[in-house]
TORGURO-766790 format. One record per residue (C-alpha): x, y, z. Coordinates in pm, whole numbers, plus 50000, padded with zeros to 5 digits. Layout:
N
XYZ
...
***
This chain:
372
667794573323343
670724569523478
673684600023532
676984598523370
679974622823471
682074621623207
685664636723257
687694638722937
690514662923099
692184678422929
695804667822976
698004687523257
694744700923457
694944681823737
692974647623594
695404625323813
694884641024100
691044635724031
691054603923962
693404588224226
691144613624485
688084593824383
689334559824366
690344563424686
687134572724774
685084549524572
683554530824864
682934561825070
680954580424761
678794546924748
676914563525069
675984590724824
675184574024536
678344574924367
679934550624153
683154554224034
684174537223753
687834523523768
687304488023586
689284490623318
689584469123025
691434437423111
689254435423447
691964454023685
690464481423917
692674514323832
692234550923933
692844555123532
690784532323357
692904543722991
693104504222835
689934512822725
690934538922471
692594531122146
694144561522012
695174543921692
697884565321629
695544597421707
693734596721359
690414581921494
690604570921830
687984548121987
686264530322299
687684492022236
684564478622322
681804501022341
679574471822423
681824455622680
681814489322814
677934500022810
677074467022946
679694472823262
678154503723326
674404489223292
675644468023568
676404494323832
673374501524131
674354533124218
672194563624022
675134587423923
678454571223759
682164595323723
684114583123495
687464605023439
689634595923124
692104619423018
692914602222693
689474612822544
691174649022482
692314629422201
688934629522049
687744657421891
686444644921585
683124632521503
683834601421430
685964594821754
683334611721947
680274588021848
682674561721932
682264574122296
678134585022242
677774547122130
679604535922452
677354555622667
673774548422494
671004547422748
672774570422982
672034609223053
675674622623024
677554654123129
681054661422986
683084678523193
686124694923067
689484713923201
690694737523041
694404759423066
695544787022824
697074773322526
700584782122542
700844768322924
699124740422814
701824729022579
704664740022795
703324713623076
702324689922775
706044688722678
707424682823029
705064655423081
706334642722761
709744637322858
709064614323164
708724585722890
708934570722561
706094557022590
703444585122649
700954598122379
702644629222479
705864623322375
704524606322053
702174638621985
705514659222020
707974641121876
711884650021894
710384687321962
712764709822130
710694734222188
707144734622374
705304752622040
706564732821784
703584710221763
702024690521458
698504707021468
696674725221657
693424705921644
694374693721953
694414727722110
691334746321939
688954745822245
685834756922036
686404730521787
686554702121993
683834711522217
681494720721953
681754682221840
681194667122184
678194693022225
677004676321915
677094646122026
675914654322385
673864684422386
675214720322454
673814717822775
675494690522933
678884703222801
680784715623101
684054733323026
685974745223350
689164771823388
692024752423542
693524784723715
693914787024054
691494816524126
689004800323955
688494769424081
686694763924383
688874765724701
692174767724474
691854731524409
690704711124100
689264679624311
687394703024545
686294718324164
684934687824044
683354674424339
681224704624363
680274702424011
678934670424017
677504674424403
679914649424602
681194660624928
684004647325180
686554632624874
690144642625036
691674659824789
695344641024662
698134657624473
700184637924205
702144640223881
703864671123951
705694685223667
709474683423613
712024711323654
714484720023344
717194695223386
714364666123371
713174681323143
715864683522905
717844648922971
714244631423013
713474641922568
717224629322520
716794596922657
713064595522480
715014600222121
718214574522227
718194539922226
718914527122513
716464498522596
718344495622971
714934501223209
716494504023503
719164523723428
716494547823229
714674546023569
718544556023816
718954582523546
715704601423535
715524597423953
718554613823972
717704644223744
716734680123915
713344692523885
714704728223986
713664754923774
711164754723478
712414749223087
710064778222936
710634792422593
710804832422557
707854858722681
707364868822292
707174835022199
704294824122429
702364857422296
702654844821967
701784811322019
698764821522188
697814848021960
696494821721709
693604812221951
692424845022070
689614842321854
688664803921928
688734811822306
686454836722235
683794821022019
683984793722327
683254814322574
680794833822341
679104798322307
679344783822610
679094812322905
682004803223033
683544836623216
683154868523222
686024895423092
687524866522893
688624824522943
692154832523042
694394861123209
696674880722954
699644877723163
702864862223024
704994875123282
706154839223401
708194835923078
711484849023045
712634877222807
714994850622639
714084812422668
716114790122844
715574759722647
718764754322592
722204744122744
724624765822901
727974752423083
726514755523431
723674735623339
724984713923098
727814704523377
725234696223639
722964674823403
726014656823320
726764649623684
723514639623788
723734615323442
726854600423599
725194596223942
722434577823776
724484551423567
727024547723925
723454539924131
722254514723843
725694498223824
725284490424221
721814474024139
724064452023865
726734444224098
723734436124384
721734413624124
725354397724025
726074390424373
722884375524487
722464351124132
726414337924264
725704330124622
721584317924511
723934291924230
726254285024517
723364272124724
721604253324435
724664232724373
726044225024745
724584188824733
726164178624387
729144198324392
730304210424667
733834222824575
731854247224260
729844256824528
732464269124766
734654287724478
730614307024393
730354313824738
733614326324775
733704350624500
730364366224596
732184365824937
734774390224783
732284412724681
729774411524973
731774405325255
728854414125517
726274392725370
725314374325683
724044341825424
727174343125201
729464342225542
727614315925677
727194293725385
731154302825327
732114287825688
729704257725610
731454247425298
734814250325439
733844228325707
732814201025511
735254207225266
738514212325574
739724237825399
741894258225625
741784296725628
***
């Protein structure tokens, strides 16, 4: 029978990194017998094969297809299969979990899970939330301010969720993992999983960093706006700081975490997971008072970088504008020359060093002997 990796995250432990690692190294793990699974659901090869998840709003999320997808992975030669998709965090139900048991019937699977302590968890959660209005993150949080106002905690209840995937799985091939530094082989979550599941020589790649405070703060104001301009969105949120963290107060991360003590420990009771405890009792990171909100320096700067933003995506305008009047100009020359000279000249006036408007310009006076 054949061997099935399964990666489910969680979210914020480094699953990017592990996935673009290994999909640039799909061909090279071949040689050890390696298959990593990147189709995704419409047929395109991505590092993040997540079309095939429906969350359905996060009430019972499924696999799309779960024959489409067993067949696929029926197809592949090699003996041992990774596939890493983040989005299955969001299933931690029964029902959402057979979903994925169905998908993968036939196949002996191991379900390998990161996990962080629960109250950094949702402060990277909510960052990552803010880089779009689109993300399950930002529609898990809402118009939250704050990193700990969530809608349930399901989500977050470690023992819960993995008690359902070791019921659909087996206890045994439930593999839940510490994503802190010290614990992770060589400091590094790709080096991690590679020894877990025995692959060697995968060069490991860092992405989707987290964003500062001013991000942060301007990315969740733009998420609850309306503004439907994408590439002004896009100047904007290039133009924001990632300096500094936005990080909620040291007593309110104790409390937040204090409602989990007891899950953590029934996890690690169940599943051997560490000794001494899952996760360090140090909230010393966190400042005494939060700083999830706006003072006059900050506020000042945001609005600066705001303006820089909308001045950048105003030159793209102006750029487009320019190029559409001189690409008319051109389209008309043969049956009207004289509309074609007055386009050419006005994008002329605004792109005086185009080296095809200045041309064209000198042609059409030419032919038109206009003088000047």
């Amino acid at each position: 029978m054949k061997k099935v990796y399964l990666h489910i995250g969680i979210h914020k432990t480094g699953s990017s990194s592990i996935q673009q690692s290994l999909f640039d190294a799909k061909d090279k793990i071949v040689e050890q017998g390696f298959f990593y699974f990147c189709q995704d659901f419409d047929g395109v090869d991505r590092p993040l094969p997540q079309k095939w998840i429906d969350l359905k709003g996060f009430n019972s999320p499924t696999i799309k297809d779960e024959v489409k997808f067993n067949q696929l992975l029926k197809k592949v030669q090699q003996d041992k299969i990774i596939i890493s998709i983040e989005a299955l965090a969001w299933f931690y139900t029964q029902e959402a979990v057979e979903s994925v048991a169905r998908a993968l019937k036939g196949f002996d699977v191991d379900v390998i899970t990161y996990i962080r302590r629960q109250d950094k968890q949702m402060v990277s959660y909510h960052q990552e939330g803010s880089k779009g209005k689109n993300k399950p993150s930002t529609a898990y949080y809402g118009a939250a301010i704050c990193p700990f106002d969530i809608k349930n905690s399901e989500y977050l209840n470690y023992y819960q969720r993995s008690m359902v995937w070791a019921e659909a799985f087996g206890k045994q091939n439930i593999k839940v993992r510490i994503f802190e530094p010290e614990k992770l082989v060589k400091k590094d979550v790709v080096a991690d999983f590679c020894n877990l599941v025995g692959l060697s020589g995968v060069n490991s790649v860092r992405v989707n960093e987290s964003l500062g405070f001013e991000a942060t703060k301007v990315g969740q104001l733009i998420n609850l706006s309306n503004l439907n301009d994408d590439n002004l969105v896009k100047k904007i949120r290039e133009n924001l700081s990632s300096e500094g963290k936005l990080l909620p107060s040291k007593s309110a991360a104790e409390n937040f975490y204090k409602q989990f003590i007891i899950s953590n420990q029934k996890l690690n009771n169940e599943f051997e997971i560490a000794q001494g405890g899952l996760f360090k009792d140090d909230f010393d990171d966190y400042p005494e008072q939060g700083n999830n909100t706006w003072d006059e320096l900050t506020a000042n700067k945001a609005i600066t970088s705001i303006f820089n933003g909308i001045k950048e995506a105003q030159k793209t305008k102006d750029s487009e504008y320019v190029n559409k009047l001189r690409d008319e100009a051109i389209s008309l020359e043969k049956e009207d020359l004289t509309m074609a000279y007055y386009l050419m000249k006005r994008a002329y006036t605004l792109r005086p060093h185009g080296p095809v408007i200045k041309r064209k310009l000198t042609e059409y006076k030419d032919k038109l002997n206009i003088v000047g």
